[in-house]
KEKE-3310 file (N, C-alpha, C; in steps of 0.2 Angstrom, whole numbers, plus 5000, padded with zeros to 4 digits):
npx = (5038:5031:5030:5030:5022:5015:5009:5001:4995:4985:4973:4969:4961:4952:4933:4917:4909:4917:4922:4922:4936:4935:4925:4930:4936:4948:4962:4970:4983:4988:4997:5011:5025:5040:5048:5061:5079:5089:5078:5073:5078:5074:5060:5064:5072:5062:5051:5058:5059:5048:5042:5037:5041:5043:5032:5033:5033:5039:5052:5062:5071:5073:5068:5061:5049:5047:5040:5031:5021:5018:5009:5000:4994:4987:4980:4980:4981:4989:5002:5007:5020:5024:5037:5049:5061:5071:5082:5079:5071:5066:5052:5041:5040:5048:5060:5064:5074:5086:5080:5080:5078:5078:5073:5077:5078:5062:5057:5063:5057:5045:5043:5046:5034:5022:5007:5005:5014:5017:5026:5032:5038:5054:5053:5066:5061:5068:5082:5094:5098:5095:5089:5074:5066:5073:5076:5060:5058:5066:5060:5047:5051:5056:5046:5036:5020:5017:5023:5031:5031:5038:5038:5036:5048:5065:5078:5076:5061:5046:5030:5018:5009:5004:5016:5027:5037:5037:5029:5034:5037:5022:5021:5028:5025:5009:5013:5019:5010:5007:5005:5003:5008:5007:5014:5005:5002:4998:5002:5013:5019:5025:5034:5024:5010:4998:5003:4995:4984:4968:4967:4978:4982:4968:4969:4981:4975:4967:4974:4981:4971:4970:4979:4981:4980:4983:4981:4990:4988:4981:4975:4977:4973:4963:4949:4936:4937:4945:4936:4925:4932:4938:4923:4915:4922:4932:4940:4948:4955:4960:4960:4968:4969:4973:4986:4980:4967:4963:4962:4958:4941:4937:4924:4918:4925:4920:4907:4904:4910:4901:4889:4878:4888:4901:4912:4915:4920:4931:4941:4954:4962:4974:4989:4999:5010:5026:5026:5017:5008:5002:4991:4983:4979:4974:4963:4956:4951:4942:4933:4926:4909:4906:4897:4891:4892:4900:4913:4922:4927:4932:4943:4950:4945:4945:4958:4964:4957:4963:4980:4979:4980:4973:4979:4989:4991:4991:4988:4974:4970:4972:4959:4950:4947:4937)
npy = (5123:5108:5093:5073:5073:5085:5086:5074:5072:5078:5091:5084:5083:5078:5073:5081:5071:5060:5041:5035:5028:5016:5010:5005:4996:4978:4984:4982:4987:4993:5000:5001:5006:4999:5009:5008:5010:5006:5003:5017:5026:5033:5037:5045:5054:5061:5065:5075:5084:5087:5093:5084:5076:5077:5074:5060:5048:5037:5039:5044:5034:5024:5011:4994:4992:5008:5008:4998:5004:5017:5010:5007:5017:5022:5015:5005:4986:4978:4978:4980:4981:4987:4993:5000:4997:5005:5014:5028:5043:5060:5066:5078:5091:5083:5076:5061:5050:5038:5021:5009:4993:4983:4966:4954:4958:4961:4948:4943:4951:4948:4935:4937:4944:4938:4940:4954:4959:4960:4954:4965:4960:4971:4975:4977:4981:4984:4977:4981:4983:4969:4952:4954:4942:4932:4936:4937:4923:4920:4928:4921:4909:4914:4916:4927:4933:4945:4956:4971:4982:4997:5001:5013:5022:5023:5019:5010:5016:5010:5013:5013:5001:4990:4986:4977:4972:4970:4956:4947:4946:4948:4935:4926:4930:4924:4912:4907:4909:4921:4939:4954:4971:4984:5000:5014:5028:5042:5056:5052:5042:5039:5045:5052:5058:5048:5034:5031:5027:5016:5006:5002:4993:4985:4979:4971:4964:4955:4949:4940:4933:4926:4932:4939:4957:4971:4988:4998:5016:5018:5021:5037:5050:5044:5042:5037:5028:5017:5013:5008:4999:4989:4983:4981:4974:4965:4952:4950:4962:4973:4989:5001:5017:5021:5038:5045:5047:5056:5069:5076:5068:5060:5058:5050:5039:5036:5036:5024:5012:5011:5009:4999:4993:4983:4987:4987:4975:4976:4987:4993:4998:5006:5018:5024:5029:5030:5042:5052:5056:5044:5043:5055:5052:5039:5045:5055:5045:5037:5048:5048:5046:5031:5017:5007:4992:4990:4993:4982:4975:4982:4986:4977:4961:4962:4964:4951:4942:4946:4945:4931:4928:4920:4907:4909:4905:4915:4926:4921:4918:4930:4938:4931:4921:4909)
npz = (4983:4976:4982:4988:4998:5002:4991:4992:5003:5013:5022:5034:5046:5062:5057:5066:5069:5070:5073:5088:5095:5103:5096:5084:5071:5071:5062:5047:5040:5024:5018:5026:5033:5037:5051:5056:5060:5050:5039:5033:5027:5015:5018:5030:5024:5016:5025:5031:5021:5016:5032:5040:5048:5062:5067:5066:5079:5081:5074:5080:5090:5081:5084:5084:5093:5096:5080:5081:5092:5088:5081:5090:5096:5086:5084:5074:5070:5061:5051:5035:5027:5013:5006:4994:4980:4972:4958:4959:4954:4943:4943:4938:4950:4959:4965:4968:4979:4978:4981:4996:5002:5015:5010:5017:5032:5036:5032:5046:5056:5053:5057:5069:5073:5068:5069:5071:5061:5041:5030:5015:4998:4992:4977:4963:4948:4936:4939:4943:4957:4961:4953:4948:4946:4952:4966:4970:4970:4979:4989:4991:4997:5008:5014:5012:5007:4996:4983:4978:4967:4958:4943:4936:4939:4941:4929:4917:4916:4916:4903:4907:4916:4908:4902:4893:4896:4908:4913:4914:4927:4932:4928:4937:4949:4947:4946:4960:4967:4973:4979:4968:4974:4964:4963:4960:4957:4948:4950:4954:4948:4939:4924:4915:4918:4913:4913:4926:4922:4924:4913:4909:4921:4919:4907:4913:4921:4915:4907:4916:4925:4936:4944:4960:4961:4969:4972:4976:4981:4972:4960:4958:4949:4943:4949:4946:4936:4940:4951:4945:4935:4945:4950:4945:4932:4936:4945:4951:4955:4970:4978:4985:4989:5000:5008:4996:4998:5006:4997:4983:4977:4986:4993:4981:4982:4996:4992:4982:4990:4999:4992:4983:4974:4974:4976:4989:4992:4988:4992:5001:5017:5018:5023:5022:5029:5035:5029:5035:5050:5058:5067:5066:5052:5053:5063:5051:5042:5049:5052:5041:5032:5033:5029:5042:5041:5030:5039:5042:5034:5025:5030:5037:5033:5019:5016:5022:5013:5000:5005:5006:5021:5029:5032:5042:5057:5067:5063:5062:5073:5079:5074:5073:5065:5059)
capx = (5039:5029:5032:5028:5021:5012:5003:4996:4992:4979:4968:4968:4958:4945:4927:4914:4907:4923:4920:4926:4941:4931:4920:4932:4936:4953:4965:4977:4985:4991:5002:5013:5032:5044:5053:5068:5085:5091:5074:5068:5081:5070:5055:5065:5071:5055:5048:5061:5058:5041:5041:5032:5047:5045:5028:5033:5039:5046:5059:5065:5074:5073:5066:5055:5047:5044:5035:5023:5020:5014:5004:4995:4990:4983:4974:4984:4983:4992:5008:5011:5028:5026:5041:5053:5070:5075:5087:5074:5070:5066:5045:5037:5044:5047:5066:5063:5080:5087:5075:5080:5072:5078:5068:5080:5076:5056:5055:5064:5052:5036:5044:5045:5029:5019:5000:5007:5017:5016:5032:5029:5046:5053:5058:5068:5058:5075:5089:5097:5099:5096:5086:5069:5064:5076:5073:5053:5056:5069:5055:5044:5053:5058:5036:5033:5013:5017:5028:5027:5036:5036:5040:5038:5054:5072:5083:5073:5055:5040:5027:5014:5010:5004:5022:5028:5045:5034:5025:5040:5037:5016:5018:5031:5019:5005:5016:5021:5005:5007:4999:5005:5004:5011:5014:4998:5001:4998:5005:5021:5021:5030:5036:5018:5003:4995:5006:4993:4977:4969:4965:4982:4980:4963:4973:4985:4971:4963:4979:4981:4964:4972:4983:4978:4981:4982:4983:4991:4989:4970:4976:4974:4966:4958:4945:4929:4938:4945:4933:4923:4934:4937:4919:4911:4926:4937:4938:4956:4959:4957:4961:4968:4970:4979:4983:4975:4960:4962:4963:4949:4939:4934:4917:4918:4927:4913:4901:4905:4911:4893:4885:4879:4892:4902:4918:4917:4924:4940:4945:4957:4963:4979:4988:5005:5016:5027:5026:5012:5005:4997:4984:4980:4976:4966:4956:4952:4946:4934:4926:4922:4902:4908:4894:4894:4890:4909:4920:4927:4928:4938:4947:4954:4943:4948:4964:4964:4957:4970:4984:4979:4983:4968:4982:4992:4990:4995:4981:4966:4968:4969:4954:4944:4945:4937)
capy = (5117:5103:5086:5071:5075:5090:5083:5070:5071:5086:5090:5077:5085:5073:5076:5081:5065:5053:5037:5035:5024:5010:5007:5005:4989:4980:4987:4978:4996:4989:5004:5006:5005:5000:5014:5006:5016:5002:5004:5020:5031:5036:5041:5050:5061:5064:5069:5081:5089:5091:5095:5082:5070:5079:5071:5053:5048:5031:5041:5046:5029:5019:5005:4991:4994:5014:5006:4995:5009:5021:5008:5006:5023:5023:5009:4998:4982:4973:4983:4979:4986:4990:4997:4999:4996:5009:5018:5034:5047:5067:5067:5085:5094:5079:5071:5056:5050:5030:5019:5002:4987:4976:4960:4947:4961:4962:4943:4941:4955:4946:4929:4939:4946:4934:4943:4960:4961:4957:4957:4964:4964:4977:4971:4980:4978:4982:4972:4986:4978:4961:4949:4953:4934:4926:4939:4935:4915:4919:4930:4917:4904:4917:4919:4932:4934:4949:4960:4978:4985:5005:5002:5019:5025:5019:5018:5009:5018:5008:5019:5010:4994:4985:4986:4969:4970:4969:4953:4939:4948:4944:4929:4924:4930:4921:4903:4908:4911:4928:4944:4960:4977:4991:5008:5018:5034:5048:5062:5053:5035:5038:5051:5053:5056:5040:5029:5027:5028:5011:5004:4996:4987:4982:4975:4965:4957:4952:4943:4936:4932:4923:4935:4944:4963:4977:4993:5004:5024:5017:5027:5043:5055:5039:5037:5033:5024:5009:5009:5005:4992:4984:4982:4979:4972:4963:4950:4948:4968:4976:4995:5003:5023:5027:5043:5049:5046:5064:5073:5077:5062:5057:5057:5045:5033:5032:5032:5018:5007:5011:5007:4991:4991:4979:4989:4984:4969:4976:4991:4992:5001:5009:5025:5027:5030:5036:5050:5056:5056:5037:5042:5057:5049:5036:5049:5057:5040:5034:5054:5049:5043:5024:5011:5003:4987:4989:4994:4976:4974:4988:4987:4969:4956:4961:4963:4946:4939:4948:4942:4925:4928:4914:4903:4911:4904:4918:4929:4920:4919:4938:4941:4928:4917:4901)
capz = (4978:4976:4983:4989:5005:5002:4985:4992:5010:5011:5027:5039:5053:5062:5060:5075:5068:5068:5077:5093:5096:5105:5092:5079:5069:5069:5055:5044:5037:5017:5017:5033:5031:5042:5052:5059:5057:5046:5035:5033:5026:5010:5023:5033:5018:5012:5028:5033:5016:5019:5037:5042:5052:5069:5068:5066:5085:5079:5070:5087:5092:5075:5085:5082:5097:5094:5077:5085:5099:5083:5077:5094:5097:5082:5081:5070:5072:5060:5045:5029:5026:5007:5001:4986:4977:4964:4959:4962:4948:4944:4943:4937:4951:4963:4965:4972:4979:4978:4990:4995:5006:5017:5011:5026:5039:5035:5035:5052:5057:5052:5059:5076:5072:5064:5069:5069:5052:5035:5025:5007:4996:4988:4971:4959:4942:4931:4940:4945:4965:4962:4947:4950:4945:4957:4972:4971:4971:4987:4995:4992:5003:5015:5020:5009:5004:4993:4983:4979:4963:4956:4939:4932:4942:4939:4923:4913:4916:4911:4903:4907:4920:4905:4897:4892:4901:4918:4912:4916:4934:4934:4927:4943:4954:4946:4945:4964:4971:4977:4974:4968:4973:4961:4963:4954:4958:4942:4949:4955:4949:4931:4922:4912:4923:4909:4916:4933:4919:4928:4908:4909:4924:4918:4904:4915:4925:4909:4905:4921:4928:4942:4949:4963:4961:4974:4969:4981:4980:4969:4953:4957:4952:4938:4952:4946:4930:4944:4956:4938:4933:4950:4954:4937:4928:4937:4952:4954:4958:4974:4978:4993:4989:5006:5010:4990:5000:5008:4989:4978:4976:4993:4991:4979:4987:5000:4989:4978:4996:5003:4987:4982:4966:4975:4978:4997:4994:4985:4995:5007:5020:5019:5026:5018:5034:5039:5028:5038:5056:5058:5072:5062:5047:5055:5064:5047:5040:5055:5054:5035:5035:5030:5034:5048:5037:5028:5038:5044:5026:5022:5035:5039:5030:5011:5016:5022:5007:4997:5005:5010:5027:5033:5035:5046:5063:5071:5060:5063:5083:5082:5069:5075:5059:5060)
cpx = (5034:5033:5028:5021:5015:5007:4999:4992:4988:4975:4966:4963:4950:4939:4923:4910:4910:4922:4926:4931:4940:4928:4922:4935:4947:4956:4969:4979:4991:4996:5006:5018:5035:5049:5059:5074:5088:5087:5070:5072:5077:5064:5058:5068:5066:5050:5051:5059:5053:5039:5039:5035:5046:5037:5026:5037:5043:5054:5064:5070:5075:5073:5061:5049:5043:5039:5030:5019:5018:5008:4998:4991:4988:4977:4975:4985:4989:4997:5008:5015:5029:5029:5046:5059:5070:5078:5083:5074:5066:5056:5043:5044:5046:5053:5064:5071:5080:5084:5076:5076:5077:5073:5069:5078:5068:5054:5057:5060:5046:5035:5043:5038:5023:5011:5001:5010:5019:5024:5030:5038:5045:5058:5061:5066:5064:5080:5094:5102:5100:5092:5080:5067:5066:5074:5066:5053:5060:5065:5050:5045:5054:5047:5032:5026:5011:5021:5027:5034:5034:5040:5042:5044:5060:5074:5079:5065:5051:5034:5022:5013:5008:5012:5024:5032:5040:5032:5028:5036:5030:5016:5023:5027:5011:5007:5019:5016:5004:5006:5005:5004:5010:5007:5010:4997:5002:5001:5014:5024:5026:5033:5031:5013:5000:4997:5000:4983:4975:4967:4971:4982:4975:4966:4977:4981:4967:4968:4982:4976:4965:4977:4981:4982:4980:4987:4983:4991:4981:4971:4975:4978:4963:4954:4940:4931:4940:4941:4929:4925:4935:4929:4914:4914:4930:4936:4943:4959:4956:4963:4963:4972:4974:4978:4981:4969:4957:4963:4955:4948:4935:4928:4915:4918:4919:4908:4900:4907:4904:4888:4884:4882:4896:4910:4921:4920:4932:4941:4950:4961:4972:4981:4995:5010:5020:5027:5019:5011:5001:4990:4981:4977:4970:4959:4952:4948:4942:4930:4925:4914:4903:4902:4895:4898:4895:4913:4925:4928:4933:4942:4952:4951:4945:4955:4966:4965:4962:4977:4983:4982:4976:4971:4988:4989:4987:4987:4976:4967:4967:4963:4950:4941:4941:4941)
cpy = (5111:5098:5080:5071:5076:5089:5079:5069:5077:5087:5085:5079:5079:5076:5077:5074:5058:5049:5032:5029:5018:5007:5005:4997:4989:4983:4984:4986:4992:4992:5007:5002:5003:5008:5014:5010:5011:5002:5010:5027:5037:5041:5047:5057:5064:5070:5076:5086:5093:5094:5092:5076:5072:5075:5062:5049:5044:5032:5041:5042:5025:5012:5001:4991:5002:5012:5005:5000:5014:5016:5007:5011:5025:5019:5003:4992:4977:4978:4978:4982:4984:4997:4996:4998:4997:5013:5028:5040:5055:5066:5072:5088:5090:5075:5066:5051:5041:5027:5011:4999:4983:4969:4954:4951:4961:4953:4940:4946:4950:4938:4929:4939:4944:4939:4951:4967:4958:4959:4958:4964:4968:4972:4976:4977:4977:4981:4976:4983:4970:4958:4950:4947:4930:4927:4937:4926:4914:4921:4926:4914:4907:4917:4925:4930:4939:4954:4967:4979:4993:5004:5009:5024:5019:5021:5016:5011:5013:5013:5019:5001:4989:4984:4980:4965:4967:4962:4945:4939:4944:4935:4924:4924:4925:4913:4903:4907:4916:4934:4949:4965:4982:4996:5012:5025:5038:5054:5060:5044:5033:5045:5054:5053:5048:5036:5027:5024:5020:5005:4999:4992:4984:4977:4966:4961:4954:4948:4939:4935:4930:4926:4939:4952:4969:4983:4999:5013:5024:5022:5033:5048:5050:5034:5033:5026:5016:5009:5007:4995:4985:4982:4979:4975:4964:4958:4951:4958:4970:4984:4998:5012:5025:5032:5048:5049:5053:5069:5074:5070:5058:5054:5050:5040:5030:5031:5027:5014:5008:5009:4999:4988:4983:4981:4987:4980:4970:4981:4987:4998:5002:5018:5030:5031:5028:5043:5054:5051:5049:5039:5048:5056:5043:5040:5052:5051:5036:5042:5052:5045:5037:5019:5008:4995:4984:4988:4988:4972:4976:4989:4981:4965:4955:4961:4955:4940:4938:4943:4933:4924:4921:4910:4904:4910:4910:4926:4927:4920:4927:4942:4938:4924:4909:4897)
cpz = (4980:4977:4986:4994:5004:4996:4987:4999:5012:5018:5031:5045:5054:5061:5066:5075:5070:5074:5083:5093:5097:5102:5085:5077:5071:5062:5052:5036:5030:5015:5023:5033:5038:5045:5058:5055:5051:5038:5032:5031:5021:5015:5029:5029:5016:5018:5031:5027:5018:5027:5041:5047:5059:5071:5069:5073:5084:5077:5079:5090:5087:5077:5084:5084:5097:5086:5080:5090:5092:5082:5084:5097:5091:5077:5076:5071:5067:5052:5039:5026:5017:5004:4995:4984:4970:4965:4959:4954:4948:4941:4942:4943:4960:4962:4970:4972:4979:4985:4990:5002:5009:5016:5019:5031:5039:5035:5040:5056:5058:5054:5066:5079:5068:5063:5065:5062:5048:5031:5018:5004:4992:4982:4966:4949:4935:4931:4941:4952:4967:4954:4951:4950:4951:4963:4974:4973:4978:4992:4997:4999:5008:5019:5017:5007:4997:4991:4980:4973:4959:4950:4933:4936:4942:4933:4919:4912:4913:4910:4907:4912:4914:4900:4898:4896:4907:4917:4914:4925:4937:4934:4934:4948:4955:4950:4955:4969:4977:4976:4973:4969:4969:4960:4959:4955:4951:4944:4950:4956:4944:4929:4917:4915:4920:4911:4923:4929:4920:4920:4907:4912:4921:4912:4907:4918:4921:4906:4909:4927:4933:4947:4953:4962:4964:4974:4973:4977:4975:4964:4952:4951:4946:4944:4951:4940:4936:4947:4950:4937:4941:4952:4949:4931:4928:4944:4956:4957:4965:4975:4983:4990:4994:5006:5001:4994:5002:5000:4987:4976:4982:4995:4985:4980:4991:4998:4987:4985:5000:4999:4987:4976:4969:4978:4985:4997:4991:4986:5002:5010:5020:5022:5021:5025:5034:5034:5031:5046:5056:5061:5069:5056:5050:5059:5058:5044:5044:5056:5044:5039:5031:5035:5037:5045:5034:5033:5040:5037:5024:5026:5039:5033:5023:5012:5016:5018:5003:4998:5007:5017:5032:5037:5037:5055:5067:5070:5062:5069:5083:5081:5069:5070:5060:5056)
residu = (UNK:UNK:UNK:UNK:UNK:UNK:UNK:UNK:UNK:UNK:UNK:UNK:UNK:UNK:UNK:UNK:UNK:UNK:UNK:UNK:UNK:UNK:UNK:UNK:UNK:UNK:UNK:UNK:UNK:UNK:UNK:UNK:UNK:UNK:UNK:UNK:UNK:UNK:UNK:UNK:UNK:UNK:UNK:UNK:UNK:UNK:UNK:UNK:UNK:UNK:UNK:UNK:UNK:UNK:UNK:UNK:UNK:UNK:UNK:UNK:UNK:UNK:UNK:UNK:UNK:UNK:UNK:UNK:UNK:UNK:UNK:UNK:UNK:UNK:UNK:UNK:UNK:UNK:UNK:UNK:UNK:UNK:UNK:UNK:UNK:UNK:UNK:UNK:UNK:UNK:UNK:UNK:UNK:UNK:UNK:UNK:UNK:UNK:UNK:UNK:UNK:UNK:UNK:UNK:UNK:UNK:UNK:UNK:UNK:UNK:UNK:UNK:UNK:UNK:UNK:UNK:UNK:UNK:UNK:UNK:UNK:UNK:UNK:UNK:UNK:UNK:UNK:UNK:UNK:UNK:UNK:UNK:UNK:UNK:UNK:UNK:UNK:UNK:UNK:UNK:UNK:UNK:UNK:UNK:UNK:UNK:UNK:UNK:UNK:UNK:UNK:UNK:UNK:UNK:UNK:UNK:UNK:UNK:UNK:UNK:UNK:UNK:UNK:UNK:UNK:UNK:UNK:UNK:UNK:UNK:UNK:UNK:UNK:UNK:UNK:UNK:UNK:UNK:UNK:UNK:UNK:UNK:UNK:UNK:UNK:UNK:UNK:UNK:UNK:UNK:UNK:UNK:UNK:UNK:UNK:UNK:UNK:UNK:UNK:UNK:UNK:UNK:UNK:UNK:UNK:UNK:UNK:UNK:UNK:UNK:UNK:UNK:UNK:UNK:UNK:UNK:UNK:UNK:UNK:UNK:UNK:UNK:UNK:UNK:UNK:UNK:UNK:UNK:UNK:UNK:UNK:UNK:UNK:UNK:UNK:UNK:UNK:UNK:UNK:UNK:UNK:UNK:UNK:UNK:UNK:UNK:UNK:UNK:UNK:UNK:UNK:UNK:UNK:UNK:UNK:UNK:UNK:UNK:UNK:UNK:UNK:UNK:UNK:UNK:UNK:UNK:UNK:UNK:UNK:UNK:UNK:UNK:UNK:UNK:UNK:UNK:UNK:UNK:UNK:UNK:UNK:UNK:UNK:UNK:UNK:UNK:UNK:UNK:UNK:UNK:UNK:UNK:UNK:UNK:UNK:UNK:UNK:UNK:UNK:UNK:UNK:UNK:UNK:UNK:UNK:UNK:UNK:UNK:UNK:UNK:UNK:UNK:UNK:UNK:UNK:UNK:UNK:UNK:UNK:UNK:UNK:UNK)
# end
């Protein structure tokens, strides 16, 4: 059977090329959950499914500590814990079971953790859990930089990100100043592959020209159409495909970040952990052929931008910010 797992994490093996550990930039990983026992219920279903849990040590203790000890043997220097809050939905041939967030535990994390972790919330787009509108002005004050919603799953499905219902949500985001990243997966972000086609977003970034936009899982498989729009279209979007990056398309990807289209400045590094091995997926992405010339682009810097993290103390001393 298909599922999560197994769809979209494909081949991970380093190449005899892949660039040594020492030589490699920091990382600010845009997709890297928490896997505290409190947090990580969903990820630990998912992985057992696919078989890929005995590969996650963090699970092992569901300590904070076991986290950060993943993230440093693989290189990570810095998490954004983007995850979700919905009531979960049947996808093709993909149950995706009910997934929720501590937002209070992710900002007493990232208050412990200031350099190290980014709190993203998870917000419920149709009020299922809480009022999405209220929740985002309280994660606001809580230190939040960023919230993360999956509106093609839940009760209410949206078919489409440009669907209207969503638009209370941007415009909070917008009036807040704080970016958004939503859920853009086509094989498993809605219950219509269309629903990830990147012509909606291009939409909402033309109706909100001021919101920043980070589009996790990078609309697969509607590669070439975003990197298009992000780099030709749009200023406010930036892209972080994660583990899609291993699937058909790969080659793209690098191309267009090596090119002088401009995409470099609006990718980002993501991995999509824990459902997969962290230090393995960062070896496959230092054996891609990624110029030298990006990869502190792709790798920290746009992130950076994205989330406004400039003015985080605690960030610029680690990254060197002036």
């Amino acid at each position: 059977m298909v599922n999560e797992n197994t769809l979209a994490f494909q081949d991970m093996g380093g190449g005899t090329n892949m660039l040594p550990k020492s030589e490699r930039p920091k990382i600010i990983d845009m997709r890297c959950r928490l896997t505290t026992a409190s947090q990580s219920d969903y990820f630990r279903q998912r992985t057992q499914h696919s078989g890929a849990y005995d590969s996650i040590n963090a699970f092992k203790d569901g300590s904070i500590e076991s986290f950060f000890r993943d993230l440093d043997e693989a290189g990570v220097t810095t998490a954004v814990s983007v995850s979700g809050m919905n009531k979960g939905m049947t996808l093709g041939h993909s149950v995706f079971p009910e997934r929720t967030t501590s937002n209070d535990e992710q900002a007493q994390i990232q208050k412990e953790n200031p350099a190290r972790f980014v709190a993203c919330a998870g917000i419920d787009a149709w009020g299922v859990f809480h009022d999405p509108l209220e929740e985002i002005e309280r994660c606001k004050k809580l230190g939040f930089k960023v919230v993360f919603i999956e509106p093609g799953r839940g009760p209410n499905y949206a078919d489409n990100l440009a669907d209207p219902r969503l638009y209370p949500i941007y415009q909070k985001c917008l009036d807040l100043d704080i970016a958004i990243s939503p859920q853009t997966s086509g094989p498993l972000g809605g219950l219509n592959i269309d629903y990830a086609h990147p012509k909606y977003i291009d939409q909402v970034a033309h109706d909100f020209p001021d919101l920043t936009i980070i589009c996790g899982h990078g609309h697969y498989p509607y590669i070439r159409e975003i990197i298009t729009i992000a780099s030709m279209r749009r200023d406010n979007i930036y892209v972080s495909p994660d583990a899609y990056l291993t699937m058909l398309g790969t080659e793209d990807w690098v191309k267009a970040v090596n090119s002088s289209w401009g995409i470099s400045d609006r990718f980002i590094f993501g991995s999509a952990y824990p459902l997969l091995n962290l230090t393995n997926y960062t070896n496959f992405f230092f054996s891609l052929p990624w110029k030298e010339e990006v990869l502190d682009k792709i790798c920290w810097k746009n992130a950076i931008n994205a989330l406004k993290l400039y003015d985080v103390p605690e960030i610029k001393e680690l990254y060197g910010l002036d």
